[in-house]
C-alpha positions in Angstrom: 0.0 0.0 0.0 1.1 3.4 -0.6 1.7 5.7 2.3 -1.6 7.5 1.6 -3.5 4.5 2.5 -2.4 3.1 5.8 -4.6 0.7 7.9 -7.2 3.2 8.3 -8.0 3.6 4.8 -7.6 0.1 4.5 -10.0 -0.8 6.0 -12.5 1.6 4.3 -11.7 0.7 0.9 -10.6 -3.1 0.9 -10.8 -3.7 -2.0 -8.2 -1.1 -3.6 -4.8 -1.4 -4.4 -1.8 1.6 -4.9 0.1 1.7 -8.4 3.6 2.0 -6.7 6.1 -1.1 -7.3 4.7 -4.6 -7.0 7.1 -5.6 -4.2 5.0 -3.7 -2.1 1.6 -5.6 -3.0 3.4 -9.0 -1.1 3.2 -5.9 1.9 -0.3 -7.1 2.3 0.3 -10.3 3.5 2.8 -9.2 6.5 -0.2 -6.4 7.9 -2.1 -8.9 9.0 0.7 -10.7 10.6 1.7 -7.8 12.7 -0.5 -4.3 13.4 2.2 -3.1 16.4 5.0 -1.6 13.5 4.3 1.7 11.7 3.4 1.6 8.3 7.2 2.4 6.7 8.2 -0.1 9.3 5.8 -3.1 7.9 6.6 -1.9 4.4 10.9 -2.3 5.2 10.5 -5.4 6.4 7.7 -6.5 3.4 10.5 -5.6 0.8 13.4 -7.6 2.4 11.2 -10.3 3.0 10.0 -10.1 -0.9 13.5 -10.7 -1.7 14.3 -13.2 0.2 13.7 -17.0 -0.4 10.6 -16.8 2.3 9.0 -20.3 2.7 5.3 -18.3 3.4 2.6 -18.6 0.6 3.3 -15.5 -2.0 0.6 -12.9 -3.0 -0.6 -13.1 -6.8 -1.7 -9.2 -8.4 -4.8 -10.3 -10.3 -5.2 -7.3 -13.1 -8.8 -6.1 -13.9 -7.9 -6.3 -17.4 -7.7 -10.2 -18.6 -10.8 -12.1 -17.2 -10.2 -15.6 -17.4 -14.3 -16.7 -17.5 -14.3 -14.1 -20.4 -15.1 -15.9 -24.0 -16.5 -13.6 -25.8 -15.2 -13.3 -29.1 -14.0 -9.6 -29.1 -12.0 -9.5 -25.9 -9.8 -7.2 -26.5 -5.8 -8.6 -26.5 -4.0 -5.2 -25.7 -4.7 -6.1 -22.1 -2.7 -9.1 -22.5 0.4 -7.3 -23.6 0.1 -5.0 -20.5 0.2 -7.9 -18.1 3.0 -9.6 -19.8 4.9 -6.4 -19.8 3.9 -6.0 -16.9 4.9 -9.3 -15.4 8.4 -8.4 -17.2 8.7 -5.6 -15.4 8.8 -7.3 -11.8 10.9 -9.9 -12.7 13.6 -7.2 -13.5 12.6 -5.2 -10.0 13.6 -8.6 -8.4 9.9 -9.2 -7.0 9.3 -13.1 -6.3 5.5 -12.3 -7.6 5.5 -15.1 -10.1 2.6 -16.7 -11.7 1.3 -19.8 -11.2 2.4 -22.3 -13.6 -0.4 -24.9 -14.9 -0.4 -26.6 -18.1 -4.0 -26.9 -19.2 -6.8 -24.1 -18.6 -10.3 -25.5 -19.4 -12.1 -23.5 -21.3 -16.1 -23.4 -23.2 -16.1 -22.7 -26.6 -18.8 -23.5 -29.3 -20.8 -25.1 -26.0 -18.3 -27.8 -25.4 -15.2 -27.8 -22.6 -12.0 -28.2 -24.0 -8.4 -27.7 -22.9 -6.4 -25.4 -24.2 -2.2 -26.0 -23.6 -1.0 -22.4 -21.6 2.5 -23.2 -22.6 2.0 -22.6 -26.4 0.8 -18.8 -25.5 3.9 -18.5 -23.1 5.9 -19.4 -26.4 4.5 -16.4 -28.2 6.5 -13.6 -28.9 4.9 -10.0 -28.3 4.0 -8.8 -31.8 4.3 -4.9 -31.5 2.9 -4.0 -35.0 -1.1 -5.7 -34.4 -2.1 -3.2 -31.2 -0.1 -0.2 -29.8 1.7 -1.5 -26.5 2.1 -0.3 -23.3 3.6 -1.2 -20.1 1.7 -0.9 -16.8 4.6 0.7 -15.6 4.5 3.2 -18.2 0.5 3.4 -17.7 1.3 4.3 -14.2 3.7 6.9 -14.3 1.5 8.3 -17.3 -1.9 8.6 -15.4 -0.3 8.6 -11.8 -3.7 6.7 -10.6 -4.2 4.2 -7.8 -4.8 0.8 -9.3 -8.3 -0.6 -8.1 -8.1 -5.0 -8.9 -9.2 -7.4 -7.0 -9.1 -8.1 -3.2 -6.5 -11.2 -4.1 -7.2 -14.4 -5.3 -10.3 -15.2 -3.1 -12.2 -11.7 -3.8 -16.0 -13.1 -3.0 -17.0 -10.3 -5.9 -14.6 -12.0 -8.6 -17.4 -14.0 -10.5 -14.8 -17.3 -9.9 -15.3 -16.7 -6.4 -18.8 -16.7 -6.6 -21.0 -19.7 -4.5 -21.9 -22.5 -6.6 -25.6 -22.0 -7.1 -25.0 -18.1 -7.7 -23.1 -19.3 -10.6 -25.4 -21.9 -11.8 -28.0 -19.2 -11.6 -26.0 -17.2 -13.8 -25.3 -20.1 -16.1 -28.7 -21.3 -16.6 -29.9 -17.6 -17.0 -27.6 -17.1 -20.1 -28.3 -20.7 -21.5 -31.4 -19.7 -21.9 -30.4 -16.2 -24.0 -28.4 -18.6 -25.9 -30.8 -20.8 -26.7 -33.8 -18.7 -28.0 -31.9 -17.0 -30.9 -30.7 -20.1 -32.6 -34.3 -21.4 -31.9 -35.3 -18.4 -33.8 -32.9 -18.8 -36.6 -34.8 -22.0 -37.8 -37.7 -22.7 -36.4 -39.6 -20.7 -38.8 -38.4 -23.0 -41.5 -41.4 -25.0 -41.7 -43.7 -22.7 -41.8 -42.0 -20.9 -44.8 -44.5 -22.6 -47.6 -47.5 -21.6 -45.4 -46.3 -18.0 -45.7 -45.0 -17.9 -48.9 -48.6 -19.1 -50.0 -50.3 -16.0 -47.8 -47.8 -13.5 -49.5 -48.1 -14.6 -52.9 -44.5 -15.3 -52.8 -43.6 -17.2 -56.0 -39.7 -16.6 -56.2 -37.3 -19.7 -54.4 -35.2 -17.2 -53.3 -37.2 -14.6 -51.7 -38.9 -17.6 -50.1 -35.5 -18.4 -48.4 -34.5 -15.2 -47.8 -36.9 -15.3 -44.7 -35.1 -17.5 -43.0 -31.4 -16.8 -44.0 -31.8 -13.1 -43.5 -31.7 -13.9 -39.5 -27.9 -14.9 -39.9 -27.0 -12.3 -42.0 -27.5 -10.6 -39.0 -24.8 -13.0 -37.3 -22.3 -11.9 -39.2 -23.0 -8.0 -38.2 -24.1 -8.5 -34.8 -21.2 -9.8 -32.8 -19.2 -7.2 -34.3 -20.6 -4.1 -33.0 -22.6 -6.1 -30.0 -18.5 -7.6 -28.6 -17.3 -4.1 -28.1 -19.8 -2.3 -26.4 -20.2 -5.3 -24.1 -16.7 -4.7 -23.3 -17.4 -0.8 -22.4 -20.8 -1.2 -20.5 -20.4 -4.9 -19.4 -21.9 -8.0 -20.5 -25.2 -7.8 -18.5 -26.9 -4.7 -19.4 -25.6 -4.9 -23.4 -27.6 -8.9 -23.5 -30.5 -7.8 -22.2 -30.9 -4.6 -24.1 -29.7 -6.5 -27.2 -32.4 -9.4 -25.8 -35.2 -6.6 -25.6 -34.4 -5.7 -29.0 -35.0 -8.8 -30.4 -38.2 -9.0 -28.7 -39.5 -6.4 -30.2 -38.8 -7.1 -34.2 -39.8 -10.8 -33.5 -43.1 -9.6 -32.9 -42.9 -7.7 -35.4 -42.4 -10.4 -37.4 -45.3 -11.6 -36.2 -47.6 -9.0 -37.3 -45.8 -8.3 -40.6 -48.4 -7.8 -43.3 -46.0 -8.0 -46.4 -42.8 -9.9 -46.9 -40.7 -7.0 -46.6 -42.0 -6.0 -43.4 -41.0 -9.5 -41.8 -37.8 -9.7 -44.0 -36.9 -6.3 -42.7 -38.0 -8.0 -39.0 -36.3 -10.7 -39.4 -33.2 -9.1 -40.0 -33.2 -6.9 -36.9 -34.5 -9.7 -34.4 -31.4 -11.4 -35.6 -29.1 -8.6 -35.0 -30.2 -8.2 -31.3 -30.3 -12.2 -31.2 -26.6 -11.8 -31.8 -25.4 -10.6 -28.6 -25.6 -13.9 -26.7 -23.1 -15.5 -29.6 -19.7 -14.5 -27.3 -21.4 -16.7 -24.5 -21.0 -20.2 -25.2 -21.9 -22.1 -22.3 -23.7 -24.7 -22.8 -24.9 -27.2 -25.7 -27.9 -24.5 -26.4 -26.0 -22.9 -29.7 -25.6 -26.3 -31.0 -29.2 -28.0 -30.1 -31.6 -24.6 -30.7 -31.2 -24.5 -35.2 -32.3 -28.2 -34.5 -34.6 -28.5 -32.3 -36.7 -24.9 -33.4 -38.2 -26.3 -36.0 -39.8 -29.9 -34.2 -41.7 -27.2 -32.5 -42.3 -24.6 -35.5 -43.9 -27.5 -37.5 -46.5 -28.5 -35.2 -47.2 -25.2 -34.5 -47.7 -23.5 -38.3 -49.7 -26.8 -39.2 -52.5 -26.5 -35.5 -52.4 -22.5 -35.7 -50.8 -20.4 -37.4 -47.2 -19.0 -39.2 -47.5 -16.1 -36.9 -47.7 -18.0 -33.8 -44.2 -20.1 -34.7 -43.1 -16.1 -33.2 -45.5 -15.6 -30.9 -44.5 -18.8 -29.2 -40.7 -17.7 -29.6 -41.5 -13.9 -27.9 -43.4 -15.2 -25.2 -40.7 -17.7 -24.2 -38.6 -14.9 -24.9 -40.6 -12.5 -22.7 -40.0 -14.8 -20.0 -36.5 -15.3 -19.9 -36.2 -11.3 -20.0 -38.5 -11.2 -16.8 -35.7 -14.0 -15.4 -33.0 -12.2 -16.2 -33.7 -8.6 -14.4 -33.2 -10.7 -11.4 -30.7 -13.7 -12.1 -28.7 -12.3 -14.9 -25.6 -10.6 -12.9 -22.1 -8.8 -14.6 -19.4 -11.5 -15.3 -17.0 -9.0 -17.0 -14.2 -8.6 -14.4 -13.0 -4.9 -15.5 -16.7 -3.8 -15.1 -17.3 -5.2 -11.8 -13.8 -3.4 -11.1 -14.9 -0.1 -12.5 -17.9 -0.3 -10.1 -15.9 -1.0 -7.5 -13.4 1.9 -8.3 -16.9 4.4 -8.8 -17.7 3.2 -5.2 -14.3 4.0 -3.5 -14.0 7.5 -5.1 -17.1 8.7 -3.7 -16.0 7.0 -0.2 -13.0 8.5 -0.2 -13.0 11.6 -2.1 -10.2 10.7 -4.2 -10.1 10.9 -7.8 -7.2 8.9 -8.3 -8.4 5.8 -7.5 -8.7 3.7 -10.7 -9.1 0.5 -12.6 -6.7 -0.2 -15.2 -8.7 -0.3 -18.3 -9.7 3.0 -17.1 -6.1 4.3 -16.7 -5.5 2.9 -20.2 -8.8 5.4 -21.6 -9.6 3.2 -24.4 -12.8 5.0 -26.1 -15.4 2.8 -27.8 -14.3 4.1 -31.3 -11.0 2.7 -30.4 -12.6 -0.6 -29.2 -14.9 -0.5 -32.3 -11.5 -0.2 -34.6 -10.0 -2.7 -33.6 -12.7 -5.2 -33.6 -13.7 -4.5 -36.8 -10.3 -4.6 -38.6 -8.6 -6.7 -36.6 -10.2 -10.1 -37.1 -9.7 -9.0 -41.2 -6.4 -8.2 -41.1 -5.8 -11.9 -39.8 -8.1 -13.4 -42.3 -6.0 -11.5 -45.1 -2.6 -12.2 -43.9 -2.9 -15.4 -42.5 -2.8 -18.6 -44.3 -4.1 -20.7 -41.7 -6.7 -18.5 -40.8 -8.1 -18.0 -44.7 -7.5 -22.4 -44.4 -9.7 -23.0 -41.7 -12.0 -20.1 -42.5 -13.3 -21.0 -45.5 -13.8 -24.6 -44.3 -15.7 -23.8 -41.7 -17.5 -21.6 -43.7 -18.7 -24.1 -46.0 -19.8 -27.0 -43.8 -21.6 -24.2 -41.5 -24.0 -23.0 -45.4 -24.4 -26.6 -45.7 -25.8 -27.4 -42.1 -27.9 -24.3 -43.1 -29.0 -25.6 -46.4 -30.2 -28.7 -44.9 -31.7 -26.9 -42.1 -33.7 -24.5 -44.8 -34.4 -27.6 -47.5 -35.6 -30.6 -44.5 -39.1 -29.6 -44.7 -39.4 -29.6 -48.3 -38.6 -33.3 -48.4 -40.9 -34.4 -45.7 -43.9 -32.5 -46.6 -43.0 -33.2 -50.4 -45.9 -35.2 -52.3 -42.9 -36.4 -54.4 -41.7 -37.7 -51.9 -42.4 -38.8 -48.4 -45.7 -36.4 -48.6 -45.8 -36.0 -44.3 -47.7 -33.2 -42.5 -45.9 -30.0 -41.8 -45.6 -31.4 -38.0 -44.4 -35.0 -38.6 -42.0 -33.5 -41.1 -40.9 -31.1 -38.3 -39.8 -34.4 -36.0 -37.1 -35.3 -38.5 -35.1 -32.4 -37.5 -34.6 -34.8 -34.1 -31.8 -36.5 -36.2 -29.5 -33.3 -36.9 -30.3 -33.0 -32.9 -29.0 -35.9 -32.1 -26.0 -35.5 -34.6 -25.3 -32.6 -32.8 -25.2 -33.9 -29.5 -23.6 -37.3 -30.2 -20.5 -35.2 -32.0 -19.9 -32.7 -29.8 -20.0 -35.0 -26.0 -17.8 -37.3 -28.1 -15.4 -35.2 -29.7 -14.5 -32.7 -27.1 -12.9 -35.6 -24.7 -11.1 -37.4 -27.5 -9.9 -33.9 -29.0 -8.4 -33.5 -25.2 -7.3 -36.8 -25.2 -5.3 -37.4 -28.7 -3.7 -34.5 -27.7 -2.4 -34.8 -24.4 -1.2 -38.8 -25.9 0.8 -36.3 -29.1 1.9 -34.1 -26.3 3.3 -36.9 -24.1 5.2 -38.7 -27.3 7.0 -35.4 -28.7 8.9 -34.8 -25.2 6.0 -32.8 -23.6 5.9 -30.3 -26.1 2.4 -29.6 -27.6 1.7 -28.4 -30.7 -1.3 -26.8 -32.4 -1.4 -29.6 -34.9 -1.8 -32.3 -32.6 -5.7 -30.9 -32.9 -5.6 -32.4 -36.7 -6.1 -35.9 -36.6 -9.9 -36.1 -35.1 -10.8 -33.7 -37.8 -10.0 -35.7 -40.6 -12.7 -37.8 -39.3 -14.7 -34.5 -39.1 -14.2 -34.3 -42.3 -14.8 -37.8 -44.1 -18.5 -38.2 -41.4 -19.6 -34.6 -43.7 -19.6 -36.5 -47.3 -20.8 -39.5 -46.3 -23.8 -38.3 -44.5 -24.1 -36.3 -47.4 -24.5 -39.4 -49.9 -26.3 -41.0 -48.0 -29.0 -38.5 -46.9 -29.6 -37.8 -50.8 -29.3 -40.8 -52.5 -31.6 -42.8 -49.7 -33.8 -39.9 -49.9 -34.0 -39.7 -54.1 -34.7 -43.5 -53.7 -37.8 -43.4 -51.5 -36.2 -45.4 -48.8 -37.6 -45.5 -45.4 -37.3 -42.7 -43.6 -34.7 -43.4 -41.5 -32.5 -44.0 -44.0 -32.2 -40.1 -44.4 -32.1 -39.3 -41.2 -29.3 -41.8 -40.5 -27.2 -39.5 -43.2 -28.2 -36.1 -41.3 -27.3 -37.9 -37.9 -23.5 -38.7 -39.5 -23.9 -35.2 -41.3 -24.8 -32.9 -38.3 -22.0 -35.3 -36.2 -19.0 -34.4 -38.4 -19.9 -30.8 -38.9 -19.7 -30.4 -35.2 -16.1 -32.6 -34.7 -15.0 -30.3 -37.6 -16.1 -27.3 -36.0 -14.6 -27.8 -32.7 -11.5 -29.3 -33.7 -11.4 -25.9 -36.1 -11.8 -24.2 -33.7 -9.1 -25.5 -30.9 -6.6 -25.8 -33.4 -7.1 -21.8 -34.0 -7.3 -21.2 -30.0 -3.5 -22.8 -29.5 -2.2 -21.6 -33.1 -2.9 -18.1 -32.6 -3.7 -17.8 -28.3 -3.5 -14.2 -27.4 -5.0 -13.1 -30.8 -7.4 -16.3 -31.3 -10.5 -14.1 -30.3 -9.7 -12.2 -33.3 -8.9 -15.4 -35.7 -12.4 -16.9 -34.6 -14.0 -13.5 -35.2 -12.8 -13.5 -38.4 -13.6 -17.1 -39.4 -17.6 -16.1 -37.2 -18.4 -13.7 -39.9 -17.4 -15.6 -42.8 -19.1 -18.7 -41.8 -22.1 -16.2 -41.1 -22.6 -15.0 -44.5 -22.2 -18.8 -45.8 -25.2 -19.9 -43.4 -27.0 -16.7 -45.3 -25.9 -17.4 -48.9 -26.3 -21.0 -49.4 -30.1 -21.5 -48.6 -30.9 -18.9 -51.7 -29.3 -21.1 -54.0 -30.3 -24.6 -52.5 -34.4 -24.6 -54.1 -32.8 -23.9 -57.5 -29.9 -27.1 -57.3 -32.3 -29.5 -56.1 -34.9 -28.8 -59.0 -32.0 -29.4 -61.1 -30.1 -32.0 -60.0 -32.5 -33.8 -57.2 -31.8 -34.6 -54.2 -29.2 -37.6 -55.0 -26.5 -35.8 -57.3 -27.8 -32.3 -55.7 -26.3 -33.6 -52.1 -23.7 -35.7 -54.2 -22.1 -31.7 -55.8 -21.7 -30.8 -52.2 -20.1 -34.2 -50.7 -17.6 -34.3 -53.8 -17.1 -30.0 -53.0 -16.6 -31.2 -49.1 -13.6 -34.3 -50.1 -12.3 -31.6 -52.3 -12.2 -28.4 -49.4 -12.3 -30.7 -46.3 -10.1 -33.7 -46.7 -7.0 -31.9 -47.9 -7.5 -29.3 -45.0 -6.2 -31.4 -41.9 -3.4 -33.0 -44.2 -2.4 -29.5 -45.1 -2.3 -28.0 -41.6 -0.9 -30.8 -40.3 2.2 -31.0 -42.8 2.7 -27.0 -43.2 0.7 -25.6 -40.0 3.8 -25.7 -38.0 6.1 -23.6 -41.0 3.4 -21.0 -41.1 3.4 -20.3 -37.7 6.9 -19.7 -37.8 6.6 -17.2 -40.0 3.7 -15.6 -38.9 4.3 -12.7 -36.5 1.0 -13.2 -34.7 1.0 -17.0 -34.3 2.4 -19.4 -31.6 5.5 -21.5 -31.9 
């Protein structure tokens, strides 16, 4: 503590902590030890004891600006070069503050826990041309502030400290945001004959521009929606963005004209974006599935405009729950609370968090989300790899999702009612499900077995091997699903192809996706940024052509086109990255390794 703050204002503002030299934040642990000593006294005898050998447990600064529960995917990465410098910094001053050294840090992305290897970030190099550093010493002696972080590692406000059914509250609470866009993505897809009929819609495309329009909207969303979260906090931006959507999905509802619910449709998506950074649970995954068993029965007992009624009110709901479950997870908000609080306890204007010290606007936040994720996708090889990949299988997984109910309900071919038709969606469900709980433990477990056989030494590529599997489960499913389905089989015949379909999609994704995570590890928010809006506008574009190819070509050499496209993009991708992966990192400044 700095002189300023002795016990006394200790004990008024616990949670705060001085800028001056970290050997004096180990200080803390010898006031409680002793009270009789002055305060110079205590903070002599902290500093010799710093640099000593002491066998008693050390202190660890945890900075407001790196979150570890944070995975949203605009986090911005300039705070990571701040506490690396930073970290840098003591190590020179002689301070024995040193991090604690773990090799694995679980982690949710795309709804499933992985593990991603913390020693291939601490073998990147600092890459000064991608964001303007700064030190924290150099922010200190800049701003002259006192640091406000957290009351050590054990802060009860640190969401990670939280009790266990606080955070379950929290959990299920966002779940549930999570799960009623990607409901809403697809669960009008039955219903789109019904209003294509009541809107004298004759054109295929306009027709499929109803649904696809929603995650156009993806692809813009996150974008704008990542960086204001960061500046107002994670909380009050989802449940604006939440209320937003609310409000055009009943419009979409009383849309009298196909512009109006076109229109609609694309600004309920763009507030159903927000919850995208907040992949917790299997919701993301399950909800484009699962919508339309619902929407089915519901457009064939009532009506189309109830398939959004149903959605708002379920909507309306988890609003209602979240004004008093929902609570802020974003550490440096919680922090810049906390520092609000202690400057009008105190009277002192000094006291401040350090993403306030650093006085990021939100034009500068805005900035570099928006041109960061691009300049990756144009400079890097792996990125524009995996990218376009994943950009492809995701428009297929919507083209299916768009074209299912055509087949069912089809008096060519297995002629079912709109809400029978609606129960084969079950199989891309379960495709989904079965993919994901199997591939996230063998992902984690092929690699540690690669780690263990190359000397301990991981490597982004030992992520490869379970997507080639990915990768050969997409065509097949493929051939199958048309070719069964061209040749009247039984129904399950198709839905066996979706199941292997919907289950390598998801393997591919999330092995895609990890393999980006430890390739690129301080900038992989920015990589999967850029690889989220391409695979966004994929998911939009390919239901528009999807009517037109299977009048052509049928269902059978129509799903045939795009298996034979998928061996062509997908197979050489994990043979590539495997054999190259490693020389492109080299020579990448922004990659690991």
């Amino acid at each position: 503590m700095t002189a300023e703050v002795g016990s006394d204002r200790r004990s008024s503002t616990p949670h705060a902590t001085s800028t001056s030299t970290s050997d004096e934040t180990s200080s803390t642990t010898s006031d409680h030890a002793s009270r009789g000593p002055s305060s110079s006294e205590r903070r002599s005898a902290s500093r010799r004891s710093s640099r000593s050998q002491s066998q008693r447990p050390e202190a660890t600064r945890v900075h407001s600006a790196a979150y570890l529960d944070d995975h949203a995917l605009y986090h911005s990465h300039e705070d990571s070069d701040h506490r690396e410098e930073a970290a840098n910094d003591e190590e020179e001053d002689g301070s024995s503050l040193d991090a604690t050294k773990i090799e694995t840090v679980e982690e949710v992305r795309g709804g499933i826990v992985n593990e991603r290897d913390v020693d291939l970030e601490k073998s990147q190099a600092p890459v000064e041309d991608l964001e303007q550093s700064r030190t924290l010493r150099s922010t200190k002696s800049r701003h002259g502030g006192k640091l406000v972080t957290w009351d050590g590692p054990d802060d009860p406000e640190n969401p990670k400290n939280w009790p266990t059914g606080k955070k379950w509250a929290a959990t299920l609470t966002v779940s549930m945001f999570t799960f009623i866009s990607p409901v809403s993505s697809s669960m009008v897809a039955p219903a789109l004959s019904t209003i294509a009929s009541q809107f004298n819609v004759t054109d295929q495309i306009i027709s499929q521009l109803m649904l696809s329009i929603f995650i156009l909207a993806y692809a813009v969303g996150p974008l704008i929606l990542g960086p204001l979260s960061e500046i107002y906090g994670r909380a009050i931006v989802l449940q604006l963005a939440n209320a937003f959507f609310l409000v055009f999905n009943v419009g979409c509802a009383v849309s009298q004209n196909k512009t109006q619910l076109i229109v609609c449709r694309f600004f309920s998506g763009l507030g159903g974006s927000a919850p995208l950074g907040h992949r917790w649970c299997l919701a993301p995954l399950l909800g484009p599935a699962l919508g339309p068993v619902a929407g089915g029965f519901i457009a064939e007992n009532t009506s189309w405009r109830w398939v959004f009624y149903s959605v708002s009110i379920a909507d309306a709901l988890v609003q209602f729950m979240g004004l008093f479950l929902l609570r802020e997870t974003y550490g440096p908000r919680i922090l810049r609370d906390r520092a609000k609080r202690i400057r009008k306890e105190t009277g002192d204007p000094s006291w401040k968090t350090e993403a306030e010290m650093q006085k990021k606007t939100l034009t500068e936040v805005l900035s570099g989300s928006l041109v960061r994720p691009f300049r990756l996708l144009l400079t890097q090889s792996i990125v524009q790899v995996v990218a376009c990949y994943m950009a492809y299988i995701y428009g297929l997984m919507y083209l299916v999702l768009s074209t299912f109910p055509v087949l069912w309900t089809s008096k060519a071919y297995y002629n079912e009612s709109i809400g029978i038709g609606g129960l084969n969606y079950i199989s891309l469900g379960l495709g989904f499900f079965l993919g994901s709980q199997i591939c996230a433990p063998l992902n984690d477990r092929i690699y540690r077995r690669l780690k263990a056989t190359n000397n301990g030494v991981g490597r982004p590529e030992f992520r490869v091997p379970l997507m080639g599997i990915g990768a050969f489960l997409v065509p097949v499913g493929l051939f199958i699903y048309g070719w069964t389905a061209q040749t009247h089989c039984h129904w399950i015949a198709p839905n066996i192809g979706t199941v292997l379909f919907a289950a390598g999609t998801i393997i591919s994704f999330q092995c895609m996706q990890t393999y980006m995570v430890d390739a690129y590890t301080r900038y992989a928010a920015s990589a999967l940024a850029a690889s989220s809006s391409l695979r966004s506008l994929a998911g939009f574009g390919f239901p528009l052509f999807a009517p037109y190819m299977y009048n052509k070509l049928h269902y059978g050499w129509g799903n045939s086109l795009l298996a034979f496209i998928s061996i062509a993009i997908g197979l050489p991708a994990p043979i590539f990255l495997w054999k190259f992966g490693e020389i492109l990192r080299k020579r990448s400044t922004y990659a690991a390794g």
